[in-house]
NUVEX-847552 format. One record per atom (N, C-alpha, C): residue in three letters; x, y, z. Coordinates in steps of 0.02 Angstrom, whole numbers, padded with zeros to 5 digits, always signed. Atoms other than C-alpha are relative to their C-alpha. Example, Ala and Ser with C-alpha at 12.3 -4.5 7.8 and 13.67 -1.06 7.14 Angstrom:
ala+00045-00059+00000 ala+00615-00225+00390 ala+00045+00060+00000 ser-00042-00059-00003 ser+00684-00053+00357 ser-00039+00055+00037 
This chain:
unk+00041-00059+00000 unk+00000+00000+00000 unk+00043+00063+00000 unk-00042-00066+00005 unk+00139+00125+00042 unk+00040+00003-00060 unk-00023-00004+00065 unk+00201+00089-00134 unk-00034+00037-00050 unk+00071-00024+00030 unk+00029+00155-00200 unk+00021+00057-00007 unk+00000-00094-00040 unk+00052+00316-00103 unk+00065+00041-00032 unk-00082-00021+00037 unk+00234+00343-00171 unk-00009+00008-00084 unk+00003-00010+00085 unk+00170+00322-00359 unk+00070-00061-00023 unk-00061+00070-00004 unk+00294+00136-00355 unk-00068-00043-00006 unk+00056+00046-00008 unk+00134+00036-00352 unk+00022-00056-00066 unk-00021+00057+00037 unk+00188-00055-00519 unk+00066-00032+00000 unk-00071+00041-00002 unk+00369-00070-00479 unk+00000-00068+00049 unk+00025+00057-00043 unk+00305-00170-00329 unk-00024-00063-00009 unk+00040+00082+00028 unk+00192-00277-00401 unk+00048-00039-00041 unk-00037+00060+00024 unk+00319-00336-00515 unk+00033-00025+00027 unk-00045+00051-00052 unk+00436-00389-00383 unk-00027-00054+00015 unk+00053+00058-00009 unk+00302-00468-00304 unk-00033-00085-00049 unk+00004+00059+00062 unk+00251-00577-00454 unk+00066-00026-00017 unk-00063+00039+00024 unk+00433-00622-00483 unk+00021-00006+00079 unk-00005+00058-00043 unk+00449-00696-00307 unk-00009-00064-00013 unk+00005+00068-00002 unk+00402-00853-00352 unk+00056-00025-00047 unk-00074+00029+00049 unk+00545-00863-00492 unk+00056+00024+00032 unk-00055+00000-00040 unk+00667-00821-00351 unk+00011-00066+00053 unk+00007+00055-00032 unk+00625-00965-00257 unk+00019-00058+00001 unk-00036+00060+00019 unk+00701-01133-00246 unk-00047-00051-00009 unk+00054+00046-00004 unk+00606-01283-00295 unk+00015-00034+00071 unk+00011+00032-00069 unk+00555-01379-00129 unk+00054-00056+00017 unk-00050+00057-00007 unk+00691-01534-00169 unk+00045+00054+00011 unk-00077-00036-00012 unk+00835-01369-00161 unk-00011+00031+00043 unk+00008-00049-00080 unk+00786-01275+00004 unk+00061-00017+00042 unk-00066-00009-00039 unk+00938-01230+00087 unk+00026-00053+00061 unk-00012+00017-00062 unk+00915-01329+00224 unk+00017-00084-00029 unk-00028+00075+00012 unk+00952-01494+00113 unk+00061-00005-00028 unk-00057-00017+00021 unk+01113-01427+00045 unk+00062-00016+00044 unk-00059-00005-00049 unk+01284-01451+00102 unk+00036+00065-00009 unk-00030-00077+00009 unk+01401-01299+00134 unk+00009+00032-00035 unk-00021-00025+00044 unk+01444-01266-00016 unk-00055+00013-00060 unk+00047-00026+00036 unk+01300-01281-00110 unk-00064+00056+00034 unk+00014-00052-00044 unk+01226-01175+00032 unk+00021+00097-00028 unk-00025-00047+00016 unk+01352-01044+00002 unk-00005+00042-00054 unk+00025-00031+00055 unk+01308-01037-00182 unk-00072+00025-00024 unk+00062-00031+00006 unk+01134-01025-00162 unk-00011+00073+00035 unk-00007-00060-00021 unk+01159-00874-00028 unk+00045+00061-00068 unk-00001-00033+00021 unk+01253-00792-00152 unk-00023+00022-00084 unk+00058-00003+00076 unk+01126-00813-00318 unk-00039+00054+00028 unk+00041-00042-00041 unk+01000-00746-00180 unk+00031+00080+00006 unk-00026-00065-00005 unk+01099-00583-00155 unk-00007+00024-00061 unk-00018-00035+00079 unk+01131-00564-00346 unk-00079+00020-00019 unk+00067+00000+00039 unk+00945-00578-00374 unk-00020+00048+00034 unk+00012-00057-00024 unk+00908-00455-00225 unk+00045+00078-00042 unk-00038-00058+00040 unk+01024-00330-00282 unk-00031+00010-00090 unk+00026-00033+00069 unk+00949-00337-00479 unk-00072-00002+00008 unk+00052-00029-00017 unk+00791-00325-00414 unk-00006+00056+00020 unk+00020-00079-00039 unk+00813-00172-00308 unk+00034+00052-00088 unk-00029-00056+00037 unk+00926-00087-00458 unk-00082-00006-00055 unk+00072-00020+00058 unk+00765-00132-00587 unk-00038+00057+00039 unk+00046-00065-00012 unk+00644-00032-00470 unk+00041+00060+00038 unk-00003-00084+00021 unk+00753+00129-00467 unk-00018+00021-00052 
């Protein structure tokens, strides 16, 4: 809602809708990984935060 108010309301929503293609399928959830494939999933996750936030500037 405070995205609305800002005049961001569509940058939002698209994040939102591309959550689910950030997501791991249920067999790769971090928590079945070993360290290393751990490590690489934490840093996909960052890469994808970070080009998310630079799309909605």
């Amino acid at each position: 809602m405070a995205a609305q108010h800002r005049r961001k309301g569509a940058e939002a929503a698209a994040v939102f809708r591309s959550i689910p293609e950030l997501l791991p399928g249920t067999k790769e959830l971090p928590g079945g990984l070993n360290n290393v494939q751990r490590d690489d999933f934490h840093l996909g996750w960052c890469a994808r935060v970070k080009a998310l936030e630079a799309a909605a500037e």
